[in-house]
C-alpha positions as CSV (number, residue, x, y, z in Angstrom):
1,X,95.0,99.6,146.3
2,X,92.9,99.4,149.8
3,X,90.1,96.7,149.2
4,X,87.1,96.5,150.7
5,X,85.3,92.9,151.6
6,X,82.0,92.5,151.5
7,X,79.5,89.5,152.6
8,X,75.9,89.5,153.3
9,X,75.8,87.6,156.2
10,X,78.6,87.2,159.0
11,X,79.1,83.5,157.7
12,X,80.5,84.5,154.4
13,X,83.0,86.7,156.8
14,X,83.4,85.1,159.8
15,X,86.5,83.0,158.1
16,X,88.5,86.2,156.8
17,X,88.1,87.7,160.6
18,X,89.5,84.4,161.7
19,X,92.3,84.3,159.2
20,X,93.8,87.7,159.5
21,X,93.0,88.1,163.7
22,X,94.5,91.4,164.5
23,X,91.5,93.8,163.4
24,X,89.7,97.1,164.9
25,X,86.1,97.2,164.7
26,X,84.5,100.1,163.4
27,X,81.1,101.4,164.0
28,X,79.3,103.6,161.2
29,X,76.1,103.7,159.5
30,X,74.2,101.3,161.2
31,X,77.0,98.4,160.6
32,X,80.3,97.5,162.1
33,X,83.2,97.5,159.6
34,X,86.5,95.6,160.5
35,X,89.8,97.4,159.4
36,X,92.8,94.3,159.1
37,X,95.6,95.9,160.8
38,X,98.1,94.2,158.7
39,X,97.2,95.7,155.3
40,X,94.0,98.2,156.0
41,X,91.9,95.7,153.9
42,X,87.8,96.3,155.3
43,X,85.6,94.0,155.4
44,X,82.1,94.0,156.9
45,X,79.2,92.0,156.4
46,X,76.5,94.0,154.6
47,X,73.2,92.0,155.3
48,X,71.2,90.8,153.3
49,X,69.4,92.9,150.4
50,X,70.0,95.4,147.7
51,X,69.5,98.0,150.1
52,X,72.0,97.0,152.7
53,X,74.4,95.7,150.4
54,X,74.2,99.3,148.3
55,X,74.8,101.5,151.8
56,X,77.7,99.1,152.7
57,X,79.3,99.5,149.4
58,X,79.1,103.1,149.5
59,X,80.4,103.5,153.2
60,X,83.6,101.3,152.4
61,X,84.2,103.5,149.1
62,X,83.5,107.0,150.5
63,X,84.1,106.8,154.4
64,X,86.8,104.1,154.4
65,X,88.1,105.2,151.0
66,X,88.3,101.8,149.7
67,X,89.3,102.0,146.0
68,X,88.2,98.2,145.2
69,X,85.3,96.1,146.0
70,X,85.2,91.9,146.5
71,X,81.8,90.7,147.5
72,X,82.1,87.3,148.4
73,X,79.7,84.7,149.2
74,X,76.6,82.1,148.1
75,X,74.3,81.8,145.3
76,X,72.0,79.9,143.8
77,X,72.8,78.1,140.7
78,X,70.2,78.5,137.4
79,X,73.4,77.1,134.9
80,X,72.9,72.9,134.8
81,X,76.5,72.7,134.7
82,X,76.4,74.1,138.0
83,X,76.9,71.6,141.3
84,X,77.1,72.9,144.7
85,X,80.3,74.1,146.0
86,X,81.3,75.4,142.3
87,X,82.5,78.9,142.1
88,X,80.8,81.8,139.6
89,X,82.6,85.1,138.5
90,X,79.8,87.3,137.7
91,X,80.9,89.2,134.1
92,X,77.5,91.1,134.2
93,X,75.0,91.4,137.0
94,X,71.2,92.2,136.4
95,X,68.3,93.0,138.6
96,X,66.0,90.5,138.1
97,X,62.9,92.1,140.4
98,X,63.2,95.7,138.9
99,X,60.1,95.9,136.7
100,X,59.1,99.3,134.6
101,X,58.0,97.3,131.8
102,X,54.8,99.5,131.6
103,X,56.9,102.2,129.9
104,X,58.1,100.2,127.3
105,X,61.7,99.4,128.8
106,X,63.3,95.9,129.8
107,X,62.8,94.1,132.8
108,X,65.9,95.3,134.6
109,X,66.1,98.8,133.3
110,X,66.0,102.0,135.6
111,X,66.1,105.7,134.5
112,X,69.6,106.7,134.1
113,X,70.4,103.2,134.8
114,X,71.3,99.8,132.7
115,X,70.2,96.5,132.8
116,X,73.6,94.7,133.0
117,X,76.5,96.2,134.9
118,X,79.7,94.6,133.9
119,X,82.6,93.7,136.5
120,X,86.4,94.5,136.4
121,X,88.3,92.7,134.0
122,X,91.5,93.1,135.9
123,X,90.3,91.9,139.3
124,X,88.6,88.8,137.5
125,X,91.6,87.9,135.7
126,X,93.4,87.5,139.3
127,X,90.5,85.5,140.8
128,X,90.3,83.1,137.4
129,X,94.6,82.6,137.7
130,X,93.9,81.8,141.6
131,X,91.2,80.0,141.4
132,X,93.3,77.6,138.3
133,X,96.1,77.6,140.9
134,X,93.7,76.3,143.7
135,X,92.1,73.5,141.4
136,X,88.7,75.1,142.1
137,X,86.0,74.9,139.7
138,X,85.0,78.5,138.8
139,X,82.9,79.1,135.7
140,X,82.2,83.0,134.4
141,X,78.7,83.8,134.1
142,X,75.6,86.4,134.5
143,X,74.2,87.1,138.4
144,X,70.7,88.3,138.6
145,X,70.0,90.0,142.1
146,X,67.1,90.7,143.7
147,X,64.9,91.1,147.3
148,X,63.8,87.5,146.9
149,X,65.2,83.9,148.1
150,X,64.6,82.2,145.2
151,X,63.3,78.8,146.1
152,X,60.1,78.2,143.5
153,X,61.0,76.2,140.2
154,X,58.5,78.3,137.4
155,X,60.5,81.9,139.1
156,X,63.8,80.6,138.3
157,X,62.9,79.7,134.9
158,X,61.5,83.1,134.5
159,X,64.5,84.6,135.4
160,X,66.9,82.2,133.7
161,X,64.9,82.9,130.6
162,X,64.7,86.6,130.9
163,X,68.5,87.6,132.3
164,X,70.1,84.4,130.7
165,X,71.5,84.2,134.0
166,X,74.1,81.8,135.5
167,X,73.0,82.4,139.3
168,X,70.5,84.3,141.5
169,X,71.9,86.3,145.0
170,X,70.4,88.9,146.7
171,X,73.3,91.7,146.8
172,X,75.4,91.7,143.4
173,X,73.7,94.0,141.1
174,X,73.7,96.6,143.7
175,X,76.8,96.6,144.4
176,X,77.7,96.8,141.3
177,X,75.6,99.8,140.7
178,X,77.4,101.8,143.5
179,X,80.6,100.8,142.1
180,X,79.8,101.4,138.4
181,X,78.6,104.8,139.3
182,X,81.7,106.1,141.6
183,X,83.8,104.2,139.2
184,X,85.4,101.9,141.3
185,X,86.7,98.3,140.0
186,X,84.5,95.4,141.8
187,X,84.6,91.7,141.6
188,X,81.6,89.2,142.7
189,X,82.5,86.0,143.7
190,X,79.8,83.2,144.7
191,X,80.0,79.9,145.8
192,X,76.4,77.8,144.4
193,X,74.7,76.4,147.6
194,X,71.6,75.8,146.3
195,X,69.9,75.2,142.8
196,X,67.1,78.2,143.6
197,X,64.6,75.4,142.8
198,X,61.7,74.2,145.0
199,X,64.3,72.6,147.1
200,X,66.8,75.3,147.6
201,X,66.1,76.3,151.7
202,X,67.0,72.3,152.9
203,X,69.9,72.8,150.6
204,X,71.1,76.4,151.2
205,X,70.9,75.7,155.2
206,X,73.1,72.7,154.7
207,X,75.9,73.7,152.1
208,X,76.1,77.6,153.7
209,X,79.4,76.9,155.3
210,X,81.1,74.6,153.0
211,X,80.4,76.9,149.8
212,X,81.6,80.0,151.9
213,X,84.4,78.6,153.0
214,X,85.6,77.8,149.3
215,X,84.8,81.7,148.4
216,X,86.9,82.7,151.6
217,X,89.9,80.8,150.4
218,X,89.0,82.2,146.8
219,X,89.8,85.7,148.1
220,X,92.3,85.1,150.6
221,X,94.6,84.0,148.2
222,X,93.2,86.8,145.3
223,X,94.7,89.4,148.4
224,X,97.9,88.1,148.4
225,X,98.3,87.7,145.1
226,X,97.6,91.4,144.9
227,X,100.4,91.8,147.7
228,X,97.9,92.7,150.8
């Protein structure tokens, strides 16, 4: 399987560029994609955003022909059980800020659409054995996504309440639309480096690195466990 990589920001890839070394970099659509030369994976760091994260997903699927999609990274934790530097599995992703309630449908529902996208059961069964081989904490939950940094206490209840979510990214649920859609298996790893509460920018700015580090070594070892 060639596997695609994705982060939103060039800290939550920075490590994988530094573990594997040998890599080309590729220009295209607006980004630069980095092809490992020892097993083809891509990775590329999508910026931040439904949007970006959406085109990046469908460059590495229908340019690179990547037939598998990780998006790694941070999040911020709605769960109580959550402490900063555990790991989530998203199961389902929602989009929290997609709102057409005025024609009668759910918060999170587009035409032709859904409001939960589920994940690949295969791919998360590899990163759930890894990360019990690693003695990380990873719990399984629901990601809400959306053009927002959550950092306002009475908006995370709102969506905690409304998605019964687990954590709140920016990139996730759009991914996972791109990949539900060409029918490709995707994963969506975060590491919690915030609790999206009134506090969440002093936090986020100060546990960045550490919780991305902990979701590098997450798919690092996923990837070879796969054979790549």
């Amino acid at each position: 399987m060639k596997v695609g990589i994705l982060g939103a920001m060039d800290e939550e890839i920075m490590l994988l560029l530094e573990h594997y070394k040998d890599y080309e970099s590729i220009c295209f659509g607006g980004n630069t994609f980095y092809k490992i030369k020892q097993n083809g994976i891509i990775i590329a760091s999508s910026r931040i955003g439904k949007v970006f994260s959406a085109l990046s997903a469908s460059i590495m699927i229908l340019h690179f022909g990547c037939e598998g999609i990780i998006f790694t990274g941070v999040a911020g934790g709605v769960n109580p059980k959550y402490k900063i530097g555990d790991l989530v599995l998203g199961v389902e992703l929602a989009q929290h800020d997609v709102d057409i309630t005025a024609f009668g449908h759910p918060f999170g529902f587009l035409s032709g659409g859904k409001v939960f996208t589920k994940t690949d059961e295969k791919l998360n069964s590899i990163a759930k054995e890894v990360a019990k081989n690693e003695g990380f904490r990873m719990y399984e939950g629901i990601i809400a996504t959306g053009d927002q940094f959550i950092h306002n206490s009475e908006r995370k209840e709102w969506i905690k309440h409304t998605f019964k979510a687990d954590a709140i990214e920016m990139e996730g649920a759009s991914v996972a639309v791109v990949c539900d859609n060409l029918q490709i298996p995707f994963c969506i790893l975060r590491a919690i480096s915030d609790n999206a509460s009134d506090e969440a920018l002093v936090s986020y700015e100060e546990f960045l690195e550490e919780a991305a580090r902990k979701s590098t070594r997450l798919v690092i070892k996923m990837l070879e466990k796969m054979g790549l």
